[in-house]
C-alpha positions in Angstrom: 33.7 32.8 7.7 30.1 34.0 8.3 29.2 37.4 8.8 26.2 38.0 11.6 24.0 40.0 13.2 22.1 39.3 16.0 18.6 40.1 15.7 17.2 42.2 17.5 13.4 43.8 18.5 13.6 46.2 15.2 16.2 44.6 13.0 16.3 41.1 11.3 19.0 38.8 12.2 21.8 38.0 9.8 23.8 35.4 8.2 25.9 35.5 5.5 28.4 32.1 5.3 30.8 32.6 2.7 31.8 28.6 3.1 28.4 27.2 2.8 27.1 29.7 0.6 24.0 30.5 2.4 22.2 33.5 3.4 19.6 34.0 5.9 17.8 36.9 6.7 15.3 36.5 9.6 12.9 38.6 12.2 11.6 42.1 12.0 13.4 44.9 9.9 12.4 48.0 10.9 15.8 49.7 11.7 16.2 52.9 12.7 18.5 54.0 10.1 17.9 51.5 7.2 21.1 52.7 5.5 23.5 52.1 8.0 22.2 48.9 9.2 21.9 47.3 5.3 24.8 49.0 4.0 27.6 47.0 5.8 25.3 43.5 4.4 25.4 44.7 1.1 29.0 45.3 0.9 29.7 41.7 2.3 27.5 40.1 -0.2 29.6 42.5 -2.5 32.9 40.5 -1.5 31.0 37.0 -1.2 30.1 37.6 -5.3 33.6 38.1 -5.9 34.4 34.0 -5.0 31.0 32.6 -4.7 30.3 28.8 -4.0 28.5 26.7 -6.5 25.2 26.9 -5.4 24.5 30.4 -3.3 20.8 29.7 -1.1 18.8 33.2 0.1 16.5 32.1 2.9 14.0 34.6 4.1 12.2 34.3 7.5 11.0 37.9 7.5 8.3 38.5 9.9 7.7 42.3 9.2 9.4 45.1 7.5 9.1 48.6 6.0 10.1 49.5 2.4 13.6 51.1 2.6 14.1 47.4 4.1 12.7 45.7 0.9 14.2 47.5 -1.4 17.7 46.5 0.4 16.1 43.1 0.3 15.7 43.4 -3.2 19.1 44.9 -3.9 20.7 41.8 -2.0 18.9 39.8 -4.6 19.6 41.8 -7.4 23.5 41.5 -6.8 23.3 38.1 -6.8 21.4 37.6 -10.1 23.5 39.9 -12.0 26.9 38.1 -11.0 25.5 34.6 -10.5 24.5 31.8 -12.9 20.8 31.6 -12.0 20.8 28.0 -12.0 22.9 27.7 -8.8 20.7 30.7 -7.2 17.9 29.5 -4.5 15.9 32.5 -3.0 13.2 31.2 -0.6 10.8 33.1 1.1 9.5 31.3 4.3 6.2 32.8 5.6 3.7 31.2 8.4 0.9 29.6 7.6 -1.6 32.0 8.9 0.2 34.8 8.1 -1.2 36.0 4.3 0.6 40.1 4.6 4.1 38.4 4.7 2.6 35.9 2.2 1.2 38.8 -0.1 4.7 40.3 0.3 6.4 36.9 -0.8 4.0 37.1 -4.0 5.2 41.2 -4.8 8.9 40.5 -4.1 8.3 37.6 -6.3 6.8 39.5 -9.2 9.9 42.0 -9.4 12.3 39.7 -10.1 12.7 38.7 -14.2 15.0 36.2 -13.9 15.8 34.5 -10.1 12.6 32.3 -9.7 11.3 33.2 -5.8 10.4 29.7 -3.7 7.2 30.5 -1.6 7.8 28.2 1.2 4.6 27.7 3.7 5.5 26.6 7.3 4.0 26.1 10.2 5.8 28.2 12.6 8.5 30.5 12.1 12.1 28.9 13.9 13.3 32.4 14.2 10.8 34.3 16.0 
């Protein structure tokens, strides 16, 4: 089963697929109320620990965001390294050539993590804009 939200202007579409294992988080995140839209994604990551698959993929195709989104971001990715073997953990974060803020932003939510290596992924356009 695969949990989703639709993306929309402000807030980042979702997809969470408990058979394949892989997350995608994709668009703009600035929600109106930050708790209530991450809240509900943090409690079905919650349950997807609870039986993961082998390997568990995070892609990232964040356009924009503001900071009570990244730190849900980096919660997300925090549950996952605490309950996963880090081995079978892929987080990659897609940003557009040209674009060097979500780039710089790739490189800082990098540098927080001890433990899950970060992919910075280039690419030429994003497929979810």
């Amino acid at each position: 089963m695969t949990y989703s939200i639709e993306g929309q202007r402000r807030s980042l579409k979702v997809d969470i697929n408990d058979e394949t294992g892989v997350f995608l988080f994709a668009g703009v995140s600035l929600p109106e109320n930050t708790n209530s839209f991450f809240e509900p994604i943090v409690e079905e990551v919650e349950k997807y620990l609870q039986q993961p698959k082998e390997k568990t993929i995070i892609n990232f195709y964040v356009e924009y965001l503001n900071t009570s989104s990244a730190l849900y971001l980096r919660r997300i990715v925090l549950l996952c390294e605490a309950e996963l073997d880090l081995q079978n953990l892929e987080v990659n974060w897609h940003y557009e050539k040209d674009d060097d803020d979500i780039k710089d932003f790739g490189e800082d939510f990098k540098s927080i993590f001890d433990n899950v290596e970060i992919n910075l992924v280039e690419i030429s356009e994003n497929p979810f804009s």
